[in-house]
C-alpha positions as CSV (number, residue, x, y, z in Angstrom):
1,X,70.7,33.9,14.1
2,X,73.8,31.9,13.5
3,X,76.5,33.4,11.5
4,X,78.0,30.1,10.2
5,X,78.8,29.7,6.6
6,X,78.4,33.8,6.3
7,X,81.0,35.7,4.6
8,X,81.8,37.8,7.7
9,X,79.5,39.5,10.4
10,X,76.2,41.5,8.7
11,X,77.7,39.6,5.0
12,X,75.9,37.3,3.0
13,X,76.6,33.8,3.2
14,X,78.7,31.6,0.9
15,X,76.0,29.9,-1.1
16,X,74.1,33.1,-1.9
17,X,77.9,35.2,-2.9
18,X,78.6,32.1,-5.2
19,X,75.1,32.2,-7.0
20,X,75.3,36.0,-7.5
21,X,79.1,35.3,-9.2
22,X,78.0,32.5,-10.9
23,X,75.2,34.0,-12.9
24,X,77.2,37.0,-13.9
25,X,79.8,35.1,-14.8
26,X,77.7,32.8,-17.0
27,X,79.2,31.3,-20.0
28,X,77.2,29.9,-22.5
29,X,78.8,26.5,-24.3
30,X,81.7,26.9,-21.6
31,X,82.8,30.0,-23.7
32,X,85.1,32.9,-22.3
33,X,83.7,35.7,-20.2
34,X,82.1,38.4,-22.1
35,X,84.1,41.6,-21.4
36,X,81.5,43.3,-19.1
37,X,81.4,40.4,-17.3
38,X,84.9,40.2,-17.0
39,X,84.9,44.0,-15.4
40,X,82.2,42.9,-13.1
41,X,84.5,39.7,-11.6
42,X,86.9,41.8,-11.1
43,X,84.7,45.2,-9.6
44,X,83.2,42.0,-6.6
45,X,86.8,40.8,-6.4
46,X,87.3,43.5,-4.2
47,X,84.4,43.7,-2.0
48,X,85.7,41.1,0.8
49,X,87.5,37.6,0.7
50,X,84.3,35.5,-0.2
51,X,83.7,37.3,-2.9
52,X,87.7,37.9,-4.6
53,X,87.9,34.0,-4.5
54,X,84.3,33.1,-5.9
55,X,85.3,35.9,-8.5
56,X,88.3,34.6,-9.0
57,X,87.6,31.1,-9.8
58,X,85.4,32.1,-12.7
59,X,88.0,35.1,-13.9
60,X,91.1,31.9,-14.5
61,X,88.7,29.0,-15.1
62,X,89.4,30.0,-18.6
63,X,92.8,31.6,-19.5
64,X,92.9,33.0,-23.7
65,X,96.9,33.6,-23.9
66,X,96.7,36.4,-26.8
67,X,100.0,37.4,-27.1
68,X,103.5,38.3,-25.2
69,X,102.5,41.2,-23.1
70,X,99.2,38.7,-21.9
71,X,101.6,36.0,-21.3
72,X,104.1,38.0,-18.7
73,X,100.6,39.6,-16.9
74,X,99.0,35.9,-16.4
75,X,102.7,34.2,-15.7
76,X,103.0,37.2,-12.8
77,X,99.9,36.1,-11.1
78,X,99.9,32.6,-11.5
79,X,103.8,32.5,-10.3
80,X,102.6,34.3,-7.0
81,X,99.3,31.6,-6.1
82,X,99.4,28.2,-6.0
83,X,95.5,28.5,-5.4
84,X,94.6,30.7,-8.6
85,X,96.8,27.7,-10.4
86,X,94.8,25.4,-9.5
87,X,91.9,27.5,-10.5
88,X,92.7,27.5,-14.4
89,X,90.5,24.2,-16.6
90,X,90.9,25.5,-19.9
91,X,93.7,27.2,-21.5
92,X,94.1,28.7,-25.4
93,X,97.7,29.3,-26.3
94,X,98.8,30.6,-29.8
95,X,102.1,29.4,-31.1
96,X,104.6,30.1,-28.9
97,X,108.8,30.7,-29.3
98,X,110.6,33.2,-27.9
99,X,108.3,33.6,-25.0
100,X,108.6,30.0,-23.8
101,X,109.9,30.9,-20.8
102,X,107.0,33.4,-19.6
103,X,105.0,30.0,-20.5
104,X,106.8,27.9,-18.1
105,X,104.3,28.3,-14.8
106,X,101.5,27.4,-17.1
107,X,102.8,23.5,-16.8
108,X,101.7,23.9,-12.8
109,X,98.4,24.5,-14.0
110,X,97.6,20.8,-13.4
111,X,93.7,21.0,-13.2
112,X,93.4,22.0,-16.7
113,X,91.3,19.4,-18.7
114,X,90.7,21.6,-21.9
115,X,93.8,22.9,-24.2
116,X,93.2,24.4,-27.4
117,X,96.8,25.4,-29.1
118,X,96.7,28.0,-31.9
119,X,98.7,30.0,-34.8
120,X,100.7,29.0,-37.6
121,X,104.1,27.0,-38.0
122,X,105.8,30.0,-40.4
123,X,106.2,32.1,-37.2
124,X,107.9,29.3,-35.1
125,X,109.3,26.6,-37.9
126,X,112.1,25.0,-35.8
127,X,111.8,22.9,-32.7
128,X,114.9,23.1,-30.6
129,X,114.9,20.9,-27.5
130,X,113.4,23.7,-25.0
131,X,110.2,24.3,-27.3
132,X,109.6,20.5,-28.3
133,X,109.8,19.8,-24.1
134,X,107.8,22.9,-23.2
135,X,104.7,21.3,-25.5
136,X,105.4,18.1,-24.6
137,X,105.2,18.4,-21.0
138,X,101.8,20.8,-22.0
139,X,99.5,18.2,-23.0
140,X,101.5,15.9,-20.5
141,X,99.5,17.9,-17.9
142,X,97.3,14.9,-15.6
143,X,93.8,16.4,-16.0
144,X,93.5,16.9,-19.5
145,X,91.2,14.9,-22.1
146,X,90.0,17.6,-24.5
147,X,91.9,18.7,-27.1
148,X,91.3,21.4,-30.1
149,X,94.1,22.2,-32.5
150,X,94.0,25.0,-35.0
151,X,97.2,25.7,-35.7
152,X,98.5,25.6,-39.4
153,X,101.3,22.5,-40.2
154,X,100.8,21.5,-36.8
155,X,103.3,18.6,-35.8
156,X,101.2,16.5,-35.0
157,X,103.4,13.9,-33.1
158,X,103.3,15.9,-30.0
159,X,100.0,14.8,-29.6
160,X,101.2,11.2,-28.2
161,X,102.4,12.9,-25.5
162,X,98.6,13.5,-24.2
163,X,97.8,9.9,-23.1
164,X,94.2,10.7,-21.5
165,X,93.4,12.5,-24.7
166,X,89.5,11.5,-24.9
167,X,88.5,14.3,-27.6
168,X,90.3,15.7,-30.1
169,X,89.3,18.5,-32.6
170,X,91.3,19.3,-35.2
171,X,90.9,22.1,-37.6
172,X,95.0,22.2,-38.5
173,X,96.8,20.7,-41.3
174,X,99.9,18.6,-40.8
175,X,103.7,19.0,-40.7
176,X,105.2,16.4,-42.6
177,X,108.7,17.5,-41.5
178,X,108.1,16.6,-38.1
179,X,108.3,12.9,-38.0
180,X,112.1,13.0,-37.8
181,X,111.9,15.8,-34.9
182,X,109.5,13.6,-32.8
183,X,109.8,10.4,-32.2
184,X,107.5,7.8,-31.0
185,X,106.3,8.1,-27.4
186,X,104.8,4.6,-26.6
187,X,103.6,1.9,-28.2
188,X,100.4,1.8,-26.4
189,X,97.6,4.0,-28.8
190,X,95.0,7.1,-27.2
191,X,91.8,5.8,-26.8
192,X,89.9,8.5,-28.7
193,X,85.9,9.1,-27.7
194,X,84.7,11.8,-29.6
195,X,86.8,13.4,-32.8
196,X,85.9,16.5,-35.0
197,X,88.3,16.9,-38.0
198,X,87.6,20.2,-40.1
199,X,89.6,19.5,-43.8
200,X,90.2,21.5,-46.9
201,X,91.1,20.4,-50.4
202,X,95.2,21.9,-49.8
203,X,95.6,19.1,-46.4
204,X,93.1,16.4,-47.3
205,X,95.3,13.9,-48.5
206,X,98.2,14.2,-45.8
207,X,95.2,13.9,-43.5
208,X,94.0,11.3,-45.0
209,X,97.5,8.9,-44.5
210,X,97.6,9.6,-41.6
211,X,94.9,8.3,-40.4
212,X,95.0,5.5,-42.3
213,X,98.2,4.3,-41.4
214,X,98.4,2.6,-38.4
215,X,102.0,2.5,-38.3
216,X,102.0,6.4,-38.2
217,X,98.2,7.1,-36.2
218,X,98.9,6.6,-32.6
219,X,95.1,6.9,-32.1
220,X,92.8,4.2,-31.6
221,X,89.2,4.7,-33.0
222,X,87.6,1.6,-31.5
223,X,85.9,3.0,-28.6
224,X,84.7,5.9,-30.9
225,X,81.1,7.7,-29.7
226,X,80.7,10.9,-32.0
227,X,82.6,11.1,-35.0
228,X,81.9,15.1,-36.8
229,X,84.2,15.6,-40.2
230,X,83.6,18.6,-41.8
231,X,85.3,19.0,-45.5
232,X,85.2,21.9,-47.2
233,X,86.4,20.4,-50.4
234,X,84.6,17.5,-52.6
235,X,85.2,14.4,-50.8
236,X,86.0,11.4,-53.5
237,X,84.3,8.2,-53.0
238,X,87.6,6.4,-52.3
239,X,88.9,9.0,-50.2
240,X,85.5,9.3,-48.0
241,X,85.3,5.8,-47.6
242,X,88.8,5.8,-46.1
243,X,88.3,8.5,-43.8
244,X,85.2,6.4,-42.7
245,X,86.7,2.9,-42.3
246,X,89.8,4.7,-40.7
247,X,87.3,5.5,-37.4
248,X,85.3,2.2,-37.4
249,X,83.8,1.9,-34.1
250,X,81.2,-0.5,-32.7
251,X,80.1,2.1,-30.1
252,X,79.8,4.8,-32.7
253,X,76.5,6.7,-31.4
254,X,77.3,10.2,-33.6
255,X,78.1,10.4,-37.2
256,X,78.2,13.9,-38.8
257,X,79.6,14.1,-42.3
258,X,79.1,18.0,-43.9
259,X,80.3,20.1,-45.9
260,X,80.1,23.8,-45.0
261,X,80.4,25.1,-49.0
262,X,77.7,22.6,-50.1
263,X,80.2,20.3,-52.4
């Protein structure tokens, strides 16, 4: 029997290894491996080479940055293999200052299509030049499209800098103060496809004139498909019917307009 496409002689071949990784590894709704899972990948990651890089691909496919000391492990291994680099599609990173520069090899990461950013401005208020370039150059990364934000007083500015934005969820509340720290990027506006935007009572109305504006919303709503607000205040009928005419769209297929404490 021929031995092509086999692991090695007497080893399994390729196609059966990356089945067996693939259903432990399995993620419902693309979400991050369970931790069993997780100790499993990295138990077969060690068996031979077939099996360390199927395992691998699913162990950085998703990288959750939770703090400094998981920064400096992941910026370790990801400064030592190009490959594994190139392995990483979706990242979650929290807000981010003094530990910038453990962050830097994350910007090699150029397959990543997914980035959700995280935390609170209180920890970080100020953007010298070194954090407002790191964050730009982030969601200046060439694969990426899908975009989540939960991060409180978020500046939301930075966002122009992700030109092949095609989804955006955003769960934040917006810095005001920003404007004057980050300028314009281009004149040309995001094309946005599908666009979730989770409100409360305190950030409606800054939300709100934003969007509105178009001399301040860089986003384009015209080529809108699913639209999902969620408001967890009492929308007023002037204020709703903003919100709505803000993301007219002629190819509008999804329209989802709830709120989760039944106002």
């Amino acid at each position: 029997m021929s031995t092509a496409g086999r692991c090695g002689s007497g080893s399994l071949p390729y196609e059966l290894v990356d089945k067996i990784i693939s259903e432990i590894a399995y993620r419902p709704q693309q979400r991050g491996l369970s931790s069993e899972a997780e100790k499993t990948l990295k138990n077969c990651s060690l068996v031979n080479h077939a099996f360390r890089i199927s395992s691998q691909s699913h162990l950085f496919w998703y990288l959750f940055i939770r703090n400094s000391r998981s920064i400096a492990r992941v910026s370790e291994v990801l400064t030592g293999s190009e490959r594994i680099r190139r392995m990483v599609r979706l990242l979650t990173l929290p807000n981010f200052g003094d530990e910038l520069p453990a962050c830097q090899t994350l910007l090699k990461c150029t397959q990543i299509h997914k980035l959700c950013l995280i935390g609170d401005s209180k920890r970080y208020p100020d953007w010298p030049i070194a954090r407002k370039e790191f964050y730009s150059k982030l969601l200046s990364l060439p694969k990426l499209t899908d975009v989540t934000i939960d991060w409180v007083c978020f500046p939301v500015q930075l966002l122009q800098h992700c030109r092949g934005m095609k989804t955006l969820e955003f769960n934040g509340c917006i810095d005001d103060g920003a404007s004057q720290v980050f300028g314009p990027v281009s004149n040309a506006k995001i094309e946005l496809q599908n666009f979730t935007l989770s409100v409360n009572a305190l950030i409606l109305d800054s939300v709100v004139a934003w969007l509105v504006d178009p001399a301040t919303c860089f986003i384009d709503f015209n080529g809108l498909q699913t639209l999902q607000l969620s408001h967890r205040c009492i929308l007023g009928e002037e204020t709703g019917e903003s919100l709505i005419k803000s993301v007219q769209s002629k190819n509008l297929r999804f329209l989802s307009v709830r709120n989760p404490l039944g106002g």
